[in-house]
C-alpha positions in Angstrom: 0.0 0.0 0.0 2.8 2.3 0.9 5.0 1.9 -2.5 1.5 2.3 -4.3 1.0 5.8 -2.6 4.7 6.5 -3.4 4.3 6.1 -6.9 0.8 8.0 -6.9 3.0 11.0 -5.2 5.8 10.3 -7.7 3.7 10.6 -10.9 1.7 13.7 -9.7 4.8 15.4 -8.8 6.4 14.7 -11.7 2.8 15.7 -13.6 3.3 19.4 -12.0 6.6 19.9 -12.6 6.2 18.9 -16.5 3.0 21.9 -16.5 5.0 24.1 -14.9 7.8 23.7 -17.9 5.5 23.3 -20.3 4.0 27.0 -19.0 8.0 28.7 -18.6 8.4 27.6 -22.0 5.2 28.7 -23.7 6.0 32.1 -21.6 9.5 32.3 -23.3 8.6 31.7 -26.4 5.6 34.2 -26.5 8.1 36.8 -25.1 10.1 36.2 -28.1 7.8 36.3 -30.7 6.4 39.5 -29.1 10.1 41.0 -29.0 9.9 40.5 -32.2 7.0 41.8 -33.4 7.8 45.1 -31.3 11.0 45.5 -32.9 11.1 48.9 -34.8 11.7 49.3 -38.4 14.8 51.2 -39.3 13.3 52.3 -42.5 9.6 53.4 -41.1 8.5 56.8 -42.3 7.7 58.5 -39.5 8.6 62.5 -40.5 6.6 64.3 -42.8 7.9 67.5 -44.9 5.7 69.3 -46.9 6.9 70.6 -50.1 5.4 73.1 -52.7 6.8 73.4 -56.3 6.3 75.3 -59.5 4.6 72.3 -62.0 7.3 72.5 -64.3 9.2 70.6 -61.4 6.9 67.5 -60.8 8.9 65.1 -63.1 12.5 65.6 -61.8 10.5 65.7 -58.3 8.9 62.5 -59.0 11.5 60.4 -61.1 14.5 61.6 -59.9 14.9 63.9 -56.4 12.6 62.1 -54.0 13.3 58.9 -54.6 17.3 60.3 -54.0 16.4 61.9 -51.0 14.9 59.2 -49.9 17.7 57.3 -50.2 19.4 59.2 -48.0 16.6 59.8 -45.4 14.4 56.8 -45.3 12.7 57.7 -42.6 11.3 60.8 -44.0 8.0 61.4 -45.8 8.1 63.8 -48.8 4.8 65.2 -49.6 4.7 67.4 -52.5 2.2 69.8 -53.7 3.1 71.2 -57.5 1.0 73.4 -59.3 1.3 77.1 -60.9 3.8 79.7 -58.4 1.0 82.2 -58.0 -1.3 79.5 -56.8 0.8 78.1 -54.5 1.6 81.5 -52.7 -1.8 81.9 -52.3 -2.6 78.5 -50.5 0.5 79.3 -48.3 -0.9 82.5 -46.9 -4.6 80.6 -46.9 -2.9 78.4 -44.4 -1.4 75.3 -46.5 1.4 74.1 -44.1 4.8 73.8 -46.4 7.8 73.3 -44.7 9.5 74.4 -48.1 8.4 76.7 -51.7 10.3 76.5 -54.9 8.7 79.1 -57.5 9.4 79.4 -60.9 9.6 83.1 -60.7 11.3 85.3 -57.7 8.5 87.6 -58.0 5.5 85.0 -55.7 8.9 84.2 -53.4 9.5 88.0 -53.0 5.5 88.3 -52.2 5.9 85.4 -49.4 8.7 87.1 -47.7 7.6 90.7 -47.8 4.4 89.7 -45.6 6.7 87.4 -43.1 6.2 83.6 -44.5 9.3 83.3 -45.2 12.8 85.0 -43.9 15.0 86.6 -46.7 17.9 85.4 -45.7 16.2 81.7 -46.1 15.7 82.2 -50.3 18.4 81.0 -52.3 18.3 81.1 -56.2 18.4 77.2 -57.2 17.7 77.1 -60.9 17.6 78.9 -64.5 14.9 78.3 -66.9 14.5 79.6 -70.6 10.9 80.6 -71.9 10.6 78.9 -75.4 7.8 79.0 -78.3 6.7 75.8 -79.4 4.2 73.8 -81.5 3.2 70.4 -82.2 6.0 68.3 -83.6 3.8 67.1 -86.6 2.3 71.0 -87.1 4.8 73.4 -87.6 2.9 75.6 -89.6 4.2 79.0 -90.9 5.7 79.7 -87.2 9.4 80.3 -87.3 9.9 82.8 -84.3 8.2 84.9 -81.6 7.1 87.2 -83.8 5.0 85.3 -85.7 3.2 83.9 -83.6 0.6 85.9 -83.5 0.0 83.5 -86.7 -1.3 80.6 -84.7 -4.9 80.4 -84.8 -5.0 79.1 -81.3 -2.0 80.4 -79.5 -1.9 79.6 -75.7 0.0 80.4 -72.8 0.1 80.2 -68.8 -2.4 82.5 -66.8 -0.3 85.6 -66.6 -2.4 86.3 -62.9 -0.9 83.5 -61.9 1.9 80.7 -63.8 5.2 82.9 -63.9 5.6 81.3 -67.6 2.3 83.3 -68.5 3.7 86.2 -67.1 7.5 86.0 -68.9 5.6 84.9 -72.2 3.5 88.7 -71.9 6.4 90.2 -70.9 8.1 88.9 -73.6 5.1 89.3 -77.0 4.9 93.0 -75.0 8.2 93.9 -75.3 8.5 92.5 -79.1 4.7 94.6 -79.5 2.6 91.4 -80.7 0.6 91.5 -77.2 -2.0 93.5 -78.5 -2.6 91.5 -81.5 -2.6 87.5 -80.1 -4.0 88.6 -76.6 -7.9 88.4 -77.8 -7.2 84.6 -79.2 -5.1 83.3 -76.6 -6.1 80.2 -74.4 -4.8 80.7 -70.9 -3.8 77.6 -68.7 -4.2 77.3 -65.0 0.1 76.1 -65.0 2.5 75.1 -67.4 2.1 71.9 -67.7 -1.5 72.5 -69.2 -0.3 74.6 -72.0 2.5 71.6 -72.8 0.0 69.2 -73.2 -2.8 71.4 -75.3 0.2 72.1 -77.7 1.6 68.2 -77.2 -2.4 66.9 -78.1 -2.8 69.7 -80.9 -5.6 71.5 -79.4 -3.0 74.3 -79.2 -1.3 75.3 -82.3 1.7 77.5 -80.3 2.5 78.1 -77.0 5.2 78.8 -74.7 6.6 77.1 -71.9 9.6 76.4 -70.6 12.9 75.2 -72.0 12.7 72.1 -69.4 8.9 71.0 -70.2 9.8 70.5 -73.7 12.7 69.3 -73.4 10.4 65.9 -71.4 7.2 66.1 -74.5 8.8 64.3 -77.6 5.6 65.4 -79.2 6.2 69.3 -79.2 9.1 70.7 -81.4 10.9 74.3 -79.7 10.7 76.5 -82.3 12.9 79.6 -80.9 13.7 80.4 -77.1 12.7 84.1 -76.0 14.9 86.5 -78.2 17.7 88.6 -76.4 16.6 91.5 -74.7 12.8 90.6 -74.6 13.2 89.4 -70.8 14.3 92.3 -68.3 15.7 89.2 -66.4 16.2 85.8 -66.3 14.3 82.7 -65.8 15.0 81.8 -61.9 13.6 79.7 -59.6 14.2 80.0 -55.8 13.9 78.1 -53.1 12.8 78.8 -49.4 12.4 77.7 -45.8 8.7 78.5 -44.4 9.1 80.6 -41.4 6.4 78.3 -39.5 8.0 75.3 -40.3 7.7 72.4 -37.3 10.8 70.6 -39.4 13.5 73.3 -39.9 16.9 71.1 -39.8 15.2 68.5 -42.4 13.9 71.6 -44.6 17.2 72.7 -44.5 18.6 69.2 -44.8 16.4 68.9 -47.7 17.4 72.2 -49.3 21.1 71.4 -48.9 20.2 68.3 -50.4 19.1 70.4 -53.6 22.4 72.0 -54.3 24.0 68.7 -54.3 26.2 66.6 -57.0 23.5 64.4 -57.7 20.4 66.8 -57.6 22.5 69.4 -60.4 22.8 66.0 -62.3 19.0 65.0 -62.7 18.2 69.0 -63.1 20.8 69.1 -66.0 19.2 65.7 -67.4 15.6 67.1 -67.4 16.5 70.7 -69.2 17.1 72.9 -66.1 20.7 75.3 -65.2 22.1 75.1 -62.4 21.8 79.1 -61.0 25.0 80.6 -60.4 
């Protein structure tokens, strides 16, 4: 009787002490798993900077730049707002939070930092442009210059009240006194990029735009760029730190990262001049 309660006590002993490694073991291994599943991703995006840019950007921005920066900052967010300058400006003082503005024209950076968006001494000039004619590759039509084209039946160009290109293209017909003849005909679009493609698709017979848009439509042919002296100054397009920016060392990180090697390379490659 006594070696059967022995063995009874033996097995039940031995029962517990298998549960309670069964249980330490199941406990480890869930800590693990857990450990693991709590174990942060290097390459998480978890910074977000806001960036506004002329439209005539948005394919060096898209293909080349951000996916650089990227790169380099993988735990950074870019998102990017691109439409005409003057729009832009507009949205910034309506409250749209950019950390950083690229124009296509000094003149809606100037307007940002006269009423205190944006510091002076945070502007630096980043790029040249050059305002061209063109027309559809397949349609050349009698168009050999600027001055004829108050020729085209339907000429177009960027909203002078707000896409910079609109505004150098009438400074430009003004100054060579064909304003006053194409300005009842012309089709105005809302950025650059809309006058590219009416001209690319043939609904535009002429337009202007600038050197680097089509330089990136194979379906547009430049005709002339803007002759000497028709400008007062040239094409530039600068850059800028937001005063109310919540990410100041990555906008300027992001800046810096502009002006680099490899950013002058891919602005070279899609028809833009590094500003000296």
């Amino acid at each position: 009787m006594q070696a059967y309660v022995k063995k009874r006590l033996a097995f039940v002993v031995m029962s517990i002490l298998a549960l309670c490694l069964l249980v330490v073991c199941g406990g480890c291994c869930g800590g693990k798993k857990q450990a693991q599943q709590n174990k942060p991703n290097k390459h998480k995006q978890t910074v977000t900077l806001r960036l506004a840019a002329a439209a005539s950007l948005e394919k060096v921005f898209v293909q080349q730049l951000l996916p650089g920066f990227a790169a380099k900052h993988p735990e950074v967010m870019v998102e990017a707002s691109y439409d005409a300058s003057g729009r832009l400006q507009k949205q910034i003082e309506q409250g749209f939070k950019a950390d950083v503005f690229i124009s296509a024209s000094p003149k809606q950076m100037q307007a940002l930092v006269t009423k205190g968006y944006i510091n002076k001494e945070a502007v630096q000039p980043l790029l040249e442009n050059k305002l061209v004619l063109i027309v559809p590759k397949n349609n050349q039509g009698k168009l050999k210059g600027f001055k004829d084209f108050p020729l085209a039946k339907h000429p177009a160009i960027g909203d002078p009240k707000s896409v910079p290109a609109g505004q150098y293209a009438k400074e430009a017909l003004t100054s060579l006194g064909l304003w006053t003849a194409v300005e009842p005909r012309l089709s105005l679009g809302t950025n650059v990029v809309q006058v590219l493609n009416w001209v690319a698709e043939g609904s535009a017979d002429a337009g202007m735009v600038y050197a680097s848009d089509a330089a990136a439509n194979k379906r547009v042919l430049v005709v002339e760029e803007a002759p000497v002296g028709s400008l007062k100054k040239k094409v530039l397009y600068p850059v800028g730190v937001l005063q109310r920016t919540e990410q100041e060392k990555l906008a300027k990180d992001f800046v810096a990262y502009l002006f680099s090697t490899e950013a002058a390379k891919a602005f070279q490659e899609y028809g833009f001049t590094v500003a000296k």
